[in-house]
BAZA-613336 format. One record per residue: x negated, y negated, z negated of N, C-alpha, C in turn; residue in three letters. Coordinates in steps of 0.1 Angstrom, whole numbers, padded with zeros to 4 digits, always signed. Layout:
BEGIN
XYZXYZXYZALA ...
! end
This chain:
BEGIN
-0199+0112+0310-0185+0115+0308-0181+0127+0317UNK -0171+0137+0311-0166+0148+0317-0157+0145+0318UNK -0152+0151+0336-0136+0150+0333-0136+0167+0339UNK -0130+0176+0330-0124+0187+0336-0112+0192+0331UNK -0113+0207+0333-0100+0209+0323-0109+0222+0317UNK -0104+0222+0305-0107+0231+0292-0098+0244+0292UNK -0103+0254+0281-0095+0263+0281-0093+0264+0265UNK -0082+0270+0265-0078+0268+0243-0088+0286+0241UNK -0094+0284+0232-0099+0293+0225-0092+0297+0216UNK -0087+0291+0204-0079+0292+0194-0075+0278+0188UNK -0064+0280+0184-0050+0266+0180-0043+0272+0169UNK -0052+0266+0156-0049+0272+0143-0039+0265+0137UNK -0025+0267+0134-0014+0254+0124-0019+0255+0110UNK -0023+0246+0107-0024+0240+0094-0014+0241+0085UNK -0004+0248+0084+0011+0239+0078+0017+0235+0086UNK +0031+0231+0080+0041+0220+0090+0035+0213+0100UNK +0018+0204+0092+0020+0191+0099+0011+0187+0102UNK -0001+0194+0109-0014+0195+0114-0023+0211+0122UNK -0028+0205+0127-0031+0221+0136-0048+0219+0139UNK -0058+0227+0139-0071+0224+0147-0071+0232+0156UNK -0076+0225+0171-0079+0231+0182-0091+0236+0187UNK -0096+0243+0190-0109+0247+0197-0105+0248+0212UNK -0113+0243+0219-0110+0245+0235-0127+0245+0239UNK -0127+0255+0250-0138+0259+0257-0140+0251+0274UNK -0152+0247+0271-0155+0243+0282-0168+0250+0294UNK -0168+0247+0304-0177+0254+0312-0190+0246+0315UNK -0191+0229+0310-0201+0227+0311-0210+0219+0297UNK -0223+0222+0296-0222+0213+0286-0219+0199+0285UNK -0218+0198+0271-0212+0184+0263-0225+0176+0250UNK -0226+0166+0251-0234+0162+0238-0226+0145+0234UNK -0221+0148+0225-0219+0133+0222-0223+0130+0206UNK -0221+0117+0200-0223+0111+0186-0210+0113+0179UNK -0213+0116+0171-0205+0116+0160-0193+0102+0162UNK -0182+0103+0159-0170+0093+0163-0170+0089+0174UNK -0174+0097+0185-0166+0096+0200-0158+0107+0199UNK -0147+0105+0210-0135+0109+0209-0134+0113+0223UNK -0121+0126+0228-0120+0129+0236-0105+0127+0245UNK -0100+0120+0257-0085+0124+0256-0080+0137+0262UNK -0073+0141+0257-0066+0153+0263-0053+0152+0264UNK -0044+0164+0276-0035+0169+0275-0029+0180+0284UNK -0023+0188+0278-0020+0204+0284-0019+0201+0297UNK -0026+0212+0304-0025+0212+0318-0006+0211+0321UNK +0000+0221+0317+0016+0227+0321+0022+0220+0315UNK +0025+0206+0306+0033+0194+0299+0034+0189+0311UNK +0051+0183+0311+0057+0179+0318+0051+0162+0314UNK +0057+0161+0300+0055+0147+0293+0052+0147+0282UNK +0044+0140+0276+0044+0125+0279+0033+0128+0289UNK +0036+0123+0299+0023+0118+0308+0010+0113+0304UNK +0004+0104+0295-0006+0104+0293-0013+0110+0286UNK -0025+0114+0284-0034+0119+0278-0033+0115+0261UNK -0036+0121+0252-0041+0117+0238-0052+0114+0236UNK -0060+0108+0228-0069+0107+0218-0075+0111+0206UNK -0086+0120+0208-0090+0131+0198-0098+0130+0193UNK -0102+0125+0181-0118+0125+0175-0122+0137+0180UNK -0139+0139+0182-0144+0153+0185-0147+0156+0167UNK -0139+0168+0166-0142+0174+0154-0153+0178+0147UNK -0155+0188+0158-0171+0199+0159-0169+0199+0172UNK -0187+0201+0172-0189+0206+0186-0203+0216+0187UNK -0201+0227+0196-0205+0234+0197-0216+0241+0207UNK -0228+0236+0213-0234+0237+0227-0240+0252+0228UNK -0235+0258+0240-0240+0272+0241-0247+0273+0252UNK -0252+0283+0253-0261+0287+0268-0254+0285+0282UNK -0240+0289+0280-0231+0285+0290-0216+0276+0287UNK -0223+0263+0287-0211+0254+0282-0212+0252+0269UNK -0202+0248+0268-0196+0243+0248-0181+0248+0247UNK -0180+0243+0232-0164+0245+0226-0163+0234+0216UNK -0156+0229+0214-0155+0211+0212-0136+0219+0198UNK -0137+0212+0186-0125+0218+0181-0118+0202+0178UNK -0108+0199+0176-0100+0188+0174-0088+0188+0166UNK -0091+0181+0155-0085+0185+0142-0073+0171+0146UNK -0061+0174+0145-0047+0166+0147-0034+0166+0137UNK -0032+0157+0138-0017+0157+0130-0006+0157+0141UNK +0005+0169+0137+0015+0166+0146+0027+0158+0139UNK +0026+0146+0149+0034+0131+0151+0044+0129+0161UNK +0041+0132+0171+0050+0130+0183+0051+0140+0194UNK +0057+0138+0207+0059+0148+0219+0043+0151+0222UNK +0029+0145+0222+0020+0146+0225+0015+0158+0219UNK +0013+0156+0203+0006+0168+0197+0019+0177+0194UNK +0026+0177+0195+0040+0186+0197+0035+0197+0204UNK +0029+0190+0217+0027+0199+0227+0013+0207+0226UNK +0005+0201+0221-0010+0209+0216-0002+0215+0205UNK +0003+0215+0195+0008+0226+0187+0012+0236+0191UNK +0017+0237+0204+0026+0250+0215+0015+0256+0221UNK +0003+0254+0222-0011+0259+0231-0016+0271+0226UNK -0014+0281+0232-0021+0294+0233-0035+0298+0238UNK -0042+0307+0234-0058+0308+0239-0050+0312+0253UNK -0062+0306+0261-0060+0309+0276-0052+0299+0282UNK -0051+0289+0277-0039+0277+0284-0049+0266+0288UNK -0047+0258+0298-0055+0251+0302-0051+0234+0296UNK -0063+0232+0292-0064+0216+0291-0071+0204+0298UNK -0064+0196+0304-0068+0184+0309-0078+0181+0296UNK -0094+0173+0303-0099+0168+0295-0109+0158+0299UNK -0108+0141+0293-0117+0134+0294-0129+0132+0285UNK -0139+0129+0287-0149+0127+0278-0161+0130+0273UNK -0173+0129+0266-0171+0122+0247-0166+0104+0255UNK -0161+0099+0250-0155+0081+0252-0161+0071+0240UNK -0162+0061+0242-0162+0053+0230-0176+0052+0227UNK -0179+0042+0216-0191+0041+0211-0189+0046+0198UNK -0202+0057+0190-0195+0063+0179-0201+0057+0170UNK -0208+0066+0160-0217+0058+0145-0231+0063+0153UNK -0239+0054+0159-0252+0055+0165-0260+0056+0155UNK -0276+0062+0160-0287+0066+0149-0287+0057+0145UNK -0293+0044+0151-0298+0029+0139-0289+0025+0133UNK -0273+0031+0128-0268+0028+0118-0273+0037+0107UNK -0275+0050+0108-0277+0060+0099-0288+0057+0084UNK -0283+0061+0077-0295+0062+0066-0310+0066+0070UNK -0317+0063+0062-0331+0063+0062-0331+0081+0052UNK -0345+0081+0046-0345+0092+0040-0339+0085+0024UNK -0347+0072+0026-0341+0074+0009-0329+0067+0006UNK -0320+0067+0015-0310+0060+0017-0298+0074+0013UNK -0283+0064+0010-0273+0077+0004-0261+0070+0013UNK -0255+0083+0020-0242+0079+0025-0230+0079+0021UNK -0224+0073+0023-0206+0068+0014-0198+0071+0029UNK -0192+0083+0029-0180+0089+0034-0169+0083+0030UNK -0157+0076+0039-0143+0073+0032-0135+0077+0045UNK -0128+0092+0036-0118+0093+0049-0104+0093+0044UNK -0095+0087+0048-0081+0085+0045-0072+0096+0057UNK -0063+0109+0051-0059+0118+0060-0065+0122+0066UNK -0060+0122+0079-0063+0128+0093-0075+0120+0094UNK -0083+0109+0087-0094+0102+0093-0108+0109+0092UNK -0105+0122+0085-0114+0131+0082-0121+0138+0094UNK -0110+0137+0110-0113+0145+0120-0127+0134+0124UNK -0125+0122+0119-0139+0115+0125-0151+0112+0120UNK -0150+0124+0107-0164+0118+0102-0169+0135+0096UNK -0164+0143+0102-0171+0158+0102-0186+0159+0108UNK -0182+0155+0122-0196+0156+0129-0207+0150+0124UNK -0203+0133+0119-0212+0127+0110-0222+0137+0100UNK -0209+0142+0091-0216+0152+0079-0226+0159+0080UNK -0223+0162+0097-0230+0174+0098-0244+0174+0103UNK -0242+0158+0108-0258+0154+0110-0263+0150+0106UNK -0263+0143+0090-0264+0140+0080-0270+0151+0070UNK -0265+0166+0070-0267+0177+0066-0283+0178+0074UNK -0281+0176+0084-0292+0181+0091-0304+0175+0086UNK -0302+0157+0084-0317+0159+0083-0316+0153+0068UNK -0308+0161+0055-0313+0163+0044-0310+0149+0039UNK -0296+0142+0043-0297+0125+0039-0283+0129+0025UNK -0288+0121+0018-0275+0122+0010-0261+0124+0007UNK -0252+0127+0006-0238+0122+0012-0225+0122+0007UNK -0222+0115+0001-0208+0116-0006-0193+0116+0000UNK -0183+0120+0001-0171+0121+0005-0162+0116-0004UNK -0156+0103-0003-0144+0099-0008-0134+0105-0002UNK -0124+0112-0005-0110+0117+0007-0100+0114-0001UNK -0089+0108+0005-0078+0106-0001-0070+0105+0007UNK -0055+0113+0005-0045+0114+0009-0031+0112+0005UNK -0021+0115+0007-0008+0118-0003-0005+0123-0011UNK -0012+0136+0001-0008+0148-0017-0024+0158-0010UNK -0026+0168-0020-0029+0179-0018-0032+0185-0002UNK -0023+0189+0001-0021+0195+0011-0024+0190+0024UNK -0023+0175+0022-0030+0166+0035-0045+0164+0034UNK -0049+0171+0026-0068+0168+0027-0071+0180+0034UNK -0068+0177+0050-0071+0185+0057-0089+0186+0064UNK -0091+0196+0059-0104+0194+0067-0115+0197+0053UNK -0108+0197+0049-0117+0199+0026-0127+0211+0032UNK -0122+0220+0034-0135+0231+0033-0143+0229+0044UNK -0144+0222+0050-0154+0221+0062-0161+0213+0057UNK -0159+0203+0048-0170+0195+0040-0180+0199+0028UNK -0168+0211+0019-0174+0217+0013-0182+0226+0017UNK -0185+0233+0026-0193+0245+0035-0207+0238+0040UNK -0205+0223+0039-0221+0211+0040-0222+0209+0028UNK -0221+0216+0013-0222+0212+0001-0219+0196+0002UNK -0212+0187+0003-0212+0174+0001-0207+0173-0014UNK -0210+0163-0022-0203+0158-0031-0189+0153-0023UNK -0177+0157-0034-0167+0153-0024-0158+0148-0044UNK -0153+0132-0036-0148+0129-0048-0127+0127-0044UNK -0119+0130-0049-0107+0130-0042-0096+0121-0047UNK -0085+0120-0038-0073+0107-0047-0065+0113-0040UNK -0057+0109-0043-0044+0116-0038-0031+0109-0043UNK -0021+0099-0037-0009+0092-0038+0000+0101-0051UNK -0001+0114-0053+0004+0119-0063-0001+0126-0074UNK -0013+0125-0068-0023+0130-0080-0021+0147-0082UNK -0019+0153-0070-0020+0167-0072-0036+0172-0065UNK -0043+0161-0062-0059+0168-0061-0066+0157-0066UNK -0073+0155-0073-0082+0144-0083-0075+0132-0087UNK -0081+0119-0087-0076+0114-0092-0059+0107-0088UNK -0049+0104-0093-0040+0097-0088-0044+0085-0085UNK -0044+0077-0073-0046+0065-0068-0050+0065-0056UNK -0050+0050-0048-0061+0052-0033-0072+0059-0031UNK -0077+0059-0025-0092+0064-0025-0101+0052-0028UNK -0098+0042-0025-0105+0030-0025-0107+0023-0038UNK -0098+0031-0050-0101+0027-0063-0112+0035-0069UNK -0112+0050-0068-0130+0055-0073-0137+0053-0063UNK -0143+0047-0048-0150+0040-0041-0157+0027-0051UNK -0147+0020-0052-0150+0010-0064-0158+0012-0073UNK -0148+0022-0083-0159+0020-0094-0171+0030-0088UNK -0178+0037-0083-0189+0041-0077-0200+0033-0076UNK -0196+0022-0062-0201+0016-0060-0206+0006-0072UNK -0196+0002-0081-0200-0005-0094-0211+0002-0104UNK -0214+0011-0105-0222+0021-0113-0231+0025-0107UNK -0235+0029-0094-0246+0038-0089-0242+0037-0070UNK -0246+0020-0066-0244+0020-0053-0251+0016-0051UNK -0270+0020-0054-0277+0014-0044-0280+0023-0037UNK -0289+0015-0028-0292+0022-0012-0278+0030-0006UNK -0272+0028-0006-0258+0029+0001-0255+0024+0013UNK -0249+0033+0026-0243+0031+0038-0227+0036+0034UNK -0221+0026+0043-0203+0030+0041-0198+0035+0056UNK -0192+0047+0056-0188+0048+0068-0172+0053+0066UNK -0160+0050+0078-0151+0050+0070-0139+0050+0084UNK -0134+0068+0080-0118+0061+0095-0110+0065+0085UNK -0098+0062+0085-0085+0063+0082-0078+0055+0085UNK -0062+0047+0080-0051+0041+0078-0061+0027+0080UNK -0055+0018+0088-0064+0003+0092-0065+0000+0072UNK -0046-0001+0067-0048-0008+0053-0068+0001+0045UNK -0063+0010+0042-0080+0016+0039-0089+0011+0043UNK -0087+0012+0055-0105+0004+0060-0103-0007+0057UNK -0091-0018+0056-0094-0031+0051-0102-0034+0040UNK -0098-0023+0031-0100-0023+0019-0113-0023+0016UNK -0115-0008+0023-0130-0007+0024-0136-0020+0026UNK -0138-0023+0035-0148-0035+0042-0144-0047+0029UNK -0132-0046+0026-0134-0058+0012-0146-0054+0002UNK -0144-0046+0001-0153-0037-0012-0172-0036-0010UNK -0170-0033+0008-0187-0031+0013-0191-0045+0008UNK -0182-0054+0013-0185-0067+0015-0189-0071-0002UNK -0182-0072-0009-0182-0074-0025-0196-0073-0026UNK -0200-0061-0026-0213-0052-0034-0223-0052-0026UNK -0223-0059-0012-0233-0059-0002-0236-0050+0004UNK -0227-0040+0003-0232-0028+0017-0230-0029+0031UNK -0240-0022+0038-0236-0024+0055-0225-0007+0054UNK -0215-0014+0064-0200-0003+0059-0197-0003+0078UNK -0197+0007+0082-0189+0010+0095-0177+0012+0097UNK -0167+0013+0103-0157+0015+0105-0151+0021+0119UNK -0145+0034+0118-0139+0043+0129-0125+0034+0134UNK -0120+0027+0143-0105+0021+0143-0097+0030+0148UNK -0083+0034+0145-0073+0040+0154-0068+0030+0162UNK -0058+0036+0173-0053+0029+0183-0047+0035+0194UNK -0037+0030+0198-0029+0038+0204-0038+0036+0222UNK -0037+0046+0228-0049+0045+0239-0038+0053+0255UNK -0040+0044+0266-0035+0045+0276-0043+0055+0285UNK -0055+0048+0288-0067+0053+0295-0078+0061+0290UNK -0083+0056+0278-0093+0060+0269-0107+0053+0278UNK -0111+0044+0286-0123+0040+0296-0125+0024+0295UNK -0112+0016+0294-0111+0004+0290-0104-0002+0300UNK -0097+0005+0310-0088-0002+0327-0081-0005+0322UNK -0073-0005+0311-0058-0010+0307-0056-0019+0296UNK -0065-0021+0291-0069-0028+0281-0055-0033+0268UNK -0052-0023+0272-0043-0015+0259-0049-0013+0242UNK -0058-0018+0244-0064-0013+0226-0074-0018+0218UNK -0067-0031+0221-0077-0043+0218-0079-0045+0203UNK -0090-0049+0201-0089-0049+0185-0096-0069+0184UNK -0096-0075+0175-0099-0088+0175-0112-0085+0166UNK -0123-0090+0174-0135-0092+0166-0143-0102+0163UNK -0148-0107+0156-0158-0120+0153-0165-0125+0164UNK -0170-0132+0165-0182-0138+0171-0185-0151+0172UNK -0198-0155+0175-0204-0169+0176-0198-0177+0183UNK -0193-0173+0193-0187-0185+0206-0175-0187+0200UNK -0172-0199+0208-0157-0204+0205-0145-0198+0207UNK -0138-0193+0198-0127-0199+0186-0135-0193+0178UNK -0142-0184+0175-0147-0179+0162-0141-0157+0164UNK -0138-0157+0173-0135-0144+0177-0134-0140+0195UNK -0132-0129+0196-0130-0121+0212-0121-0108+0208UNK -0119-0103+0221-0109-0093+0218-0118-0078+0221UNK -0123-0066+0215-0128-0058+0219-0115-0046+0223UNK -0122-0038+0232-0116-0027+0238-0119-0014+0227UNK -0111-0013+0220-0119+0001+0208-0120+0014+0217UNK -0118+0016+0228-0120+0026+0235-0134+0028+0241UNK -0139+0017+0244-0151+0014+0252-0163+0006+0243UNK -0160-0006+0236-0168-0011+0229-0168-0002+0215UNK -0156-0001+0207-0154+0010+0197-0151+0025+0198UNK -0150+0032+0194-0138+0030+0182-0147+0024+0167UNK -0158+0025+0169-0166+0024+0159-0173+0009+0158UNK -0168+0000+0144-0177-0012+0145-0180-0022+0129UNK -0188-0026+0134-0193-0029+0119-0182-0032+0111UNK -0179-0034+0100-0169-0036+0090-0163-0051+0092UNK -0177-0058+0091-0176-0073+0087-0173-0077+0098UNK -0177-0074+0114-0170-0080+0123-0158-0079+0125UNK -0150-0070+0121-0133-0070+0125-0127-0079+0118UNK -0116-0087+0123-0109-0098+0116-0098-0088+0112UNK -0090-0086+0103-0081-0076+0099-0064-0085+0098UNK -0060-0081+0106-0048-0094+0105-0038-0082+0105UNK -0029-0089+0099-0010-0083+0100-0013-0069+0091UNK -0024-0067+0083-0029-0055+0075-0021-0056+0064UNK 
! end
């Protein structure tokens, strides 16, 4: 784990309502695909704590890395990373969390099932990308609102992925969730299939109904609102299965997750 502070390289706005960051670092970095970083501008007054950033891309050089962090602006936090100029300094903890580790990954003859809902796309680039690397199959479900929120599209396309799309209005593929051509897919041509999956909790419920249906092993990225990002606050608890008595525990998605099997999460108030 790094704690230093960063420098913005470039802080591209997407539109009104998202922006990708690149920030430079001075030492190297190596983490897994769906670990996450917290940040926040050195010169922000408030909010005081740090954010939570999927690592987008990451980039290891001869001297240091550059780590980019794909966000939606929502509140005073990413407000403030929206206002970031190259040359501005950023507070930075991290890689955090447990991501999608190798022994979940496909085999060779194994095919991967991408499901990202929005912004859940910032957590499953890196994936793609390792996945690209060693020649494994890979599909992209993306579904958003509209159009314009399939942020992150050409970065998937530039991995050639099969990318299949939904959209709440039906101005980029089909009109519906994503989780309804997931379906039929999986109904038609889902063997040897791995599910991996962040977006909106309702989506991943979904998902994991659906892995569960058709017998796939399905992962899942959680969101969560995060204090510390290390697990001292225990602020970001998520409820998970297990053998001992009552039939569940509470995990820290900061420390134990963000990332966890499908079938272990109990999904309540979804």
């Amino acid at each position: 784990m790094l704690e230093t502070i960063s420098f913005v390289e470039e802080n591209h706005l997407l539109g009104p309502s998202y922006g990708l960051l690149r920030l430079k670092l001075d030492q190297s970095l190596y983490c897994l695909p769906g670990q996450f970083v917290m940040v926040r501008p050195q010169k922000a007054i408030e909010p005081l704590l740090r954010r939570a950033m999927a690592v987008y891309r990451l980039e290891r050089r001869e001297e240091g890395a550059s780590i980019e962090l794909l966000y939606q602006i929502l509140g005073r936090g990413t407000e403030q990373l929206a206002l970031l100029r190259p040359g501005d300094g950023v507070h930075l903890l991290g890689p955090l969390g447990n991501g999608f580790l190798p022994e979940t990954w496909p085999v060779t003859d194994q095919r991967a099932i991408l499901v990202a809902g929005g912004i859940g796309s910032a957590g499953l680039l890196l994936l793609a990308e390792r996945f690209a690397e060693r020649s494994i199959e890979t599909i992209l479900f993306f579904g958003a609102r509209t159009a314009k929120d399939l942020v992150g599209l050409e970065d998937f396309q530039r991995l050639r992925v099969e990318i299949i799309r939904a959209t709440d209005d039906g101005s980029s593929g089909a009109r519906a969730f994503v989780t309804g051509p997931l379906e039929s897919y999986l109904a038609q041509d889902g063997e040897r299939a791995r599910i991996y999956a962040c977006g909106p909790e309702p989506m991943m419920k979904r998902v994991a109904e659906i892995a569960r249906r058709y017998c796939k092993p399905c992962y899942v990225s959680l969101e969560a609102r995060m204090a510390c990002g290390f697990g001292v606050c225990i602020g970001c608890v998520a409820k998970i299965s297990c053998d001992a008595e009552p039939g569940y525990s509470y995990k820290r998605v900061c420390v134990e997750g963000p990332v966890f099997a499908a079938e272990e999460v109990i999904w309540e108030n979804v």
